[in-house]
C-alpha positions in Angstrom: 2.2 9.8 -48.6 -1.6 8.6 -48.2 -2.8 9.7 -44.3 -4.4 6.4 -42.9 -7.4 6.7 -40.7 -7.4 4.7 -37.3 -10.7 2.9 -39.0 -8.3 1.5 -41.8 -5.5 0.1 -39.6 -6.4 -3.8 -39.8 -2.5 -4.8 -38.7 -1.6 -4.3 -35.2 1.8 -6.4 -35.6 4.0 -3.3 -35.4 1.9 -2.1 -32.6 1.7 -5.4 -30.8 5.6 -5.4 -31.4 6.2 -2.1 -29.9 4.0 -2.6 -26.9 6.4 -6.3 -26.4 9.6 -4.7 -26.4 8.9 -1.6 -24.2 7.1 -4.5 -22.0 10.7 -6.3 -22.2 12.4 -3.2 -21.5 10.3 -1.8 -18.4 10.7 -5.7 -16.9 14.3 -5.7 -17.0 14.4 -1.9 -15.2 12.0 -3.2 -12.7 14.3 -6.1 -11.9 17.7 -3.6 -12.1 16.2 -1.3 -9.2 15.1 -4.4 -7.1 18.2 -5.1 -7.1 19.7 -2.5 -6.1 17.0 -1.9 -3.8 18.2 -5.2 -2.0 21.5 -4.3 -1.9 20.9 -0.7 -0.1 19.0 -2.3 2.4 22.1 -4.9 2.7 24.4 -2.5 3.0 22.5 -0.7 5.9 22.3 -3.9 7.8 26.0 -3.6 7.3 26.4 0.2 8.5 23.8 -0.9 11.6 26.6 -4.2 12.4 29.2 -1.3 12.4 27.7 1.0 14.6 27.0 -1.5 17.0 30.1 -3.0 17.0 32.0 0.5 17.4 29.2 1.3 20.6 26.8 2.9 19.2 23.5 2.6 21.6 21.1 4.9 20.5 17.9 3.5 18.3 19.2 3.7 14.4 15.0 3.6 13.5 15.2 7.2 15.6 17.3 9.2 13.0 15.8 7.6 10.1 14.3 10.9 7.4 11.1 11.2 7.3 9.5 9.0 4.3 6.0 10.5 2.8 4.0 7.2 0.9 1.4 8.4 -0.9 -1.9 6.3 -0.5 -3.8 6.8 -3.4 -7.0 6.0 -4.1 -10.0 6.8 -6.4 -13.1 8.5 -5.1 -14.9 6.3 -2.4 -11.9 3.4 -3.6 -10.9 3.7 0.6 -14.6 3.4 1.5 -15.7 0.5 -0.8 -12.7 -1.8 0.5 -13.9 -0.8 4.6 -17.2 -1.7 3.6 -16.3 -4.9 1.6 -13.6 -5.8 4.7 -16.2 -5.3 7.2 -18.9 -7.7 5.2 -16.7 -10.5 4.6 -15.2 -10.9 8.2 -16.9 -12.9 10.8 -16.1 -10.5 13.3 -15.7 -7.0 14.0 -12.6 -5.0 13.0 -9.9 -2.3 14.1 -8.7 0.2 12.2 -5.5 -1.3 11.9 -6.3 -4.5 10.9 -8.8 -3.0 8.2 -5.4 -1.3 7.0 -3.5 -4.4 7.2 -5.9 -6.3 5.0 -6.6 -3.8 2.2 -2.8 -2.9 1.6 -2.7 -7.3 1.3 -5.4 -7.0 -1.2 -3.6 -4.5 -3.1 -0.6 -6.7 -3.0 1.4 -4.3 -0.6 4.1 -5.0 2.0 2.0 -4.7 5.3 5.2 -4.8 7.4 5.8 -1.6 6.1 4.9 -0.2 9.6 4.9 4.0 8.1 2.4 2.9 5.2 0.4 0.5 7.6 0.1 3.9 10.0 -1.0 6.1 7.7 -3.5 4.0 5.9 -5.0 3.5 9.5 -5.3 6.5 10.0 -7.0 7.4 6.9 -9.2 4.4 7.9 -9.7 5.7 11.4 -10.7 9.2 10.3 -13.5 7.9 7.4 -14.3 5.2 9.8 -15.2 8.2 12.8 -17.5 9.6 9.7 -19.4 6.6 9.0 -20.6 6.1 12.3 -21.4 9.6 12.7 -23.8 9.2 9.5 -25.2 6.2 11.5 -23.7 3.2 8.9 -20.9 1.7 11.4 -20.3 0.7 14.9 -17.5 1.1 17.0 -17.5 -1.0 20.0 -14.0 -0.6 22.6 -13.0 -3.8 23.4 -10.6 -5.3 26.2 -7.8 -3.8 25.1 -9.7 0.0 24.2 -9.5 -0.7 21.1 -12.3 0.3 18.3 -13.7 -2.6 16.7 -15.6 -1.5 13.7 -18.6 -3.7 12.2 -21.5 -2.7 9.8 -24.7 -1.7 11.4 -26.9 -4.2 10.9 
């Protein structure tokens, strides 16, 4: 058996065919778990009818476990979408909405209220940094509310 050296390999077919079938494969598991996914969430909106119609009163979102998302991003990845948020809006920003529209650029759910909270946070805290090293301002409005804009 002759060894073959990456810099030989001209024919990818087998390769290309490989990569197309676990492709195939990892679709088809995606779409098994969404729907199951869809029917857990069904069958809670079931469990939730019950309890209500058996007179339960207390709030079901109460007793819910605790769910930790992990928000990752690369080095200054957080940072670069503020910054690119801030320039491209016509007016300034809060913390939340900041969150709001970088988990919709990431293609996220952003009615996932426990993500959209702790991605503003995050946003809060390295927002509270920039405008201590002079690069943001934060401006309460009506509401006292931070609004976040570049400085200019």
């Amino acid at each position: 058996m002759t060894k073959r050296f990456y810099s030989e390999i001209k024919d990818y077919g087998e390769t290309h065919n490989g990569l197309l079938k676990k492709r195939v494969q990892l679709f088809h598991e995606a779409e098994r778990l969404a729907e199951q996914l869809a029917m857990a969430r069904n069958d809670i909106k079931s469990l939730d009818v019950a309890l209500r119609i058996v007179g339960y009163t207390g709030q079901l979102n109460d007793i819910m476990p605790k769910q930790y998302r992990k928000l990752e991003f690369v080095k200054g990845e957080l940072l670069e979408g503020i910054i690119t948020e801030l320039k491209c809006s016509e007016r300034p920003l809060t913390s939340r909405e900041l969150a709001q529209n970088i988990l919709a650029a990431s293609g996220q759910d952003i009615r996932d209220r426990r993500t959209v909270a702790d991605l503003t946070n995050r946003i809060g805290r390295s927002l509270y940094k920039q405008r201590a090293k002079g690069n943001l301002l934060g401006v309460l409005n009506k509401k006292h509310v931070i609004e976040w804009q570049l400085r200019p």
